[in-house]
C-alpha positions as CSV (number, residue, x, y, z in Angstrom):
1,X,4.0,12.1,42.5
2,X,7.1,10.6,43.8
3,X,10.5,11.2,41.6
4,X,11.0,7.5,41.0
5,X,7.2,7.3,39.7
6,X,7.9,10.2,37.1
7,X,11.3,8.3,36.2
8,X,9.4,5.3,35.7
9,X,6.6,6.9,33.6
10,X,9.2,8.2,31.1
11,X,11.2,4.7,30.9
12,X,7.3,3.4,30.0
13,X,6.7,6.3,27.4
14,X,10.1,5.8,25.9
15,X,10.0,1.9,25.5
16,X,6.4,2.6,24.0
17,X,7.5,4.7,21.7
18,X,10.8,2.5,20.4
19,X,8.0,-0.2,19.8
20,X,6.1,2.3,17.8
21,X,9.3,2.9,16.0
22,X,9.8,-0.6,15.3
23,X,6.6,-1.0,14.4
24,X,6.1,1.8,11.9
25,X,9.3,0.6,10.5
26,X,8.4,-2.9,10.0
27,X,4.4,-2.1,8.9
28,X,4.3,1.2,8.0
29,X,2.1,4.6,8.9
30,X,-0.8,2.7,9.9
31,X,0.8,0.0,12.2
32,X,-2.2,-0.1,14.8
33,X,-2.2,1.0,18.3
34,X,-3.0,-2.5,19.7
35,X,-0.4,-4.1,18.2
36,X,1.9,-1.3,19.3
37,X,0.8,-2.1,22.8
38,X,0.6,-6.1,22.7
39,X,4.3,-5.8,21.3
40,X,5.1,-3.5,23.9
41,X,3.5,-5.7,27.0
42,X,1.2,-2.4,28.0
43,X,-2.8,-2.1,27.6
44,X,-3.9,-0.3,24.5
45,X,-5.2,2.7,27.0
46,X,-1.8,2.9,28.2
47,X,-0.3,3.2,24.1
48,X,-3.0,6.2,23.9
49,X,-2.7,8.0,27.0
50,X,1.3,8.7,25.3
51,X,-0.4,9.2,21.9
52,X,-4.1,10.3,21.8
53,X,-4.1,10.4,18.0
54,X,-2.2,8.2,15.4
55,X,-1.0,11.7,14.4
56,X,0.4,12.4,17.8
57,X,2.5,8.9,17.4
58,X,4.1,10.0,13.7
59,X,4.8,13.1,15.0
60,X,6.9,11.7,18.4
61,X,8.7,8.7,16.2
62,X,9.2,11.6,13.4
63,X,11.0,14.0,15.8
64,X,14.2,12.8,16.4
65,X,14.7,12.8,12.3
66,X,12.7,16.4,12.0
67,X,15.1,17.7,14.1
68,X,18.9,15.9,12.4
69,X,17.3,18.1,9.1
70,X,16.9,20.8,11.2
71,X,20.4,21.1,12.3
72,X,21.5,20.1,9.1
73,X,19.3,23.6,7.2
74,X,21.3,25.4,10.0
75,X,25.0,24.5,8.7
76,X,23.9,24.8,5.2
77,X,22.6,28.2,5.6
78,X,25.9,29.3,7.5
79,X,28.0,27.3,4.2
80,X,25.4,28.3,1.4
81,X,27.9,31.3,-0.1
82,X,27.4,31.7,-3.5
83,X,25.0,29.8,-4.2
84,X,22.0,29.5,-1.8
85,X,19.9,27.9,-4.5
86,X,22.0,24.7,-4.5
87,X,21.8,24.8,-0.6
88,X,18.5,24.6,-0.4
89,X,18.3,21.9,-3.1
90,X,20.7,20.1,-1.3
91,X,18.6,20.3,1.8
92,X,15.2,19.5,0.3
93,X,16.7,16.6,-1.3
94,X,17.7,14.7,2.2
95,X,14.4,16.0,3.4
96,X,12.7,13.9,0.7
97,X,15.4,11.0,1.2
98,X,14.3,11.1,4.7
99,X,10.8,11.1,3.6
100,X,11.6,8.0,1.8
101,X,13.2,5.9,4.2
102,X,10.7,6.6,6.9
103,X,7.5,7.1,5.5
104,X,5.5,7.9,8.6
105,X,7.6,11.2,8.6
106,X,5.9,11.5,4.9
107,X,2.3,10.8,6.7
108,X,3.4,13.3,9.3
109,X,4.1,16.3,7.0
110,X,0.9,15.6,4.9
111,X,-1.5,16.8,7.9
112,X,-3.2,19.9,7.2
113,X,-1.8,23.6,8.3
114,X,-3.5,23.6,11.4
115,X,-0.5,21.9,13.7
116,X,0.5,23.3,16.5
117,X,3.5,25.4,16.7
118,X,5.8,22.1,17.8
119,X,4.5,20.0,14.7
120,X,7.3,18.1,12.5
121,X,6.1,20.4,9.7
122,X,6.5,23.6,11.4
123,X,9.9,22.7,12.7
124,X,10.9,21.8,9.3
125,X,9.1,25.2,7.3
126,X,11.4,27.2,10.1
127,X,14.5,25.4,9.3
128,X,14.3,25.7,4.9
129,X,13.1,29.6,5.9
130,X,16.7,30.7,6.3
131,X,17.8,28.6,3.2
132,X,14.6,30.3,1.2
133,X,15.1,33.5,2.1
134,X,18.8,33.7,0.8
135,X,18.1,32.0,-2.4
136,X,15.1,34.5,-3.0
137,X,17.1,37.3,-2.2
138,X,19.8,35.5,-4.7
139,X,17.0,35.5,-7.5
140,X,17.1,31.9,-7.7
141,X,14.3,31.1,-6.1
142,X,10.9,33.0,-7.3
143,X,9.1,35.2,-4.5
144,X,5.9,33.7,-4.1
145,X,7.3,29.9,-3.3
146,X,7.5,29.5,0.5
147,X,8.5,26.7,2.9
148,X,4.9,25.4,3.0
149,X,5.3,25.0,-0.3
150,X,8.3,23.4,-0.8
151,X,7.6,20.7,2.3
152,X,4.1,20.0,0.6
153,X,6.4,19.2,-2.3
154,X,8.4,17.1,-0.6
155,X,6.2,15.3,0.7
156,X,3.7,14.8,-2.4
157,X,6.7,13.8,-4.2
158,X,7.3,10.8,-1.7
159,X,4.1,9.7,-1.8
160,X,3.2,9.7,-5.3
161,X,6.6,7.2,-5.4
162,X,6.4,4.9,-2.8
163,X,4.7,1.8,-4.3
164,X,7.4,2.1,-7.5
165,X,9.9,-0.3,-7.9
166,X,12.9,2.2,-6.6
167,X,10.9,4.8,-4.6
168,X,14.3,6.4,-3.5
169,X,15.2,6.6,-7.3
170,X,12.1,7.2,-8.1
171,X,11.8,10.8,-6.0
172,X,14.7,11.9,-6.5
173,X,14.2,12.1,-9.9
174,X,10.4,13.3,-9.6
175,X,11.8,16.6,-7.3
176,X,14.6,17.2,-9.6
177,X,11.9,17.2,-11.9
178,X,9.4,19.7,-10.1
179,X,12.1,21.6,-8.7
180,X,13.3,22.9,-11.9
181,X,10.4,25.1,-12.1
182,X,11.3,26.9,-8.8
183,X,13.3,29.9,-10.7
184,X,11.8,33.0,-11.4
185,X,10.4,33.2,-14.8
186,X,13.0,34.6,-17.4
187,X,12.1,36.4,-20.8
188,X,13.8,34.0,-23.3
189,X,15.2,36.4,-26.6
190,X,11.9,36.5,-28.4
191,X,10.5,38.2,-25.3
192,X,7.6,36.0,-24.9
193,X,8.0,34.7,-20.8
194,X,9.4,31.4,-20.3
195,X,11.4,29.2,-17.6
């Protein structure tokens, strides 16, 4: 295939997929494919040869934000000092601000475990693993929670709050809520086990 015909396929693919954008901003996760493609002035085949599933499209609007939290678990793993715990608050917290703000990101995480390797929720379990790991080894985190975990909570949380009156409100709260239960269990002075 000529250079200019590979140059031109990947201006198509990328004004296709800032329509999808646009048009998972403006209706949501299930914004349809053919309106996707009449917006975009392409056949529907052309929208699905880029995307062959409406998972496929989450995912490739999804990546440019999957990867800003990405970079952004990397510089507060390097800051976390003392207290890892409130890094990885801190972290799960924009991922769930994120979540709100764009739900197909939410729709995208929500997919079941078997993603590939380049999925938006593998990319995002690597990046809180670093974060995890020091706040476990810090004894603020209990050892059985993992990133799975904590991006299926994420993500639960933003769904469960996005038809309330102040979702962003709303899920903040509601992790702040969850999240609490994260430390490891503590005697309390009567020696039965509590929080």
């Amino acid at each position: 295939m000529p250079a200019h015909q590979r140059a031109d396929a990947r201006r198509n693919y990328l004004h296709v997929l800032a329509v999808a954008e646009q048009e998972l901003a403006t209706r949501g996760a299930d914004a349809s494919f053919e309106q996707i493609a009449r917006t975009a002035g392409v056949g529907s085949a052309t929208v699905r040869r880029h995307f062959p599933s409406r998972r496929a499209l989450l995912e490739a609007v999804s990546r440019k934000r999957v990867e800003a939290l990405h970079a952004r678990a990397l510089d507060l793993a390097g800051a976390a000092g003392s207290d890892p715990r409130r890094a990885l608050l801190d972290w799960l917290d924009e991922v769930v601000a994120y979540c709100v703000r764009a739900r197909e990101l939410a729709v995208a995480l929500s997919y079941d475990g078997s993603a590939q390797d380049d999925s938006c929720s593998a990319t995002l379990q690597e990046a809180a693993e670093p974060l995890l790991r020091a706040a476990v080894r810090h004894g603020a985190v209990a050892r059985d929670v993992t990133a799975a975990d904590l991006i299926a909570l994420a993500v639960g949380v933003t769904m469960a709050t996005e038809h309330r009156a102040d979702p962003a409100a709303q899920a903040q709260r509601l992790f702040r809520l969850a999240t609490e239960g994260l430390s490891p269990a503590r005697p309390d002075p009567a020696g039965r086990a509590g929080a």
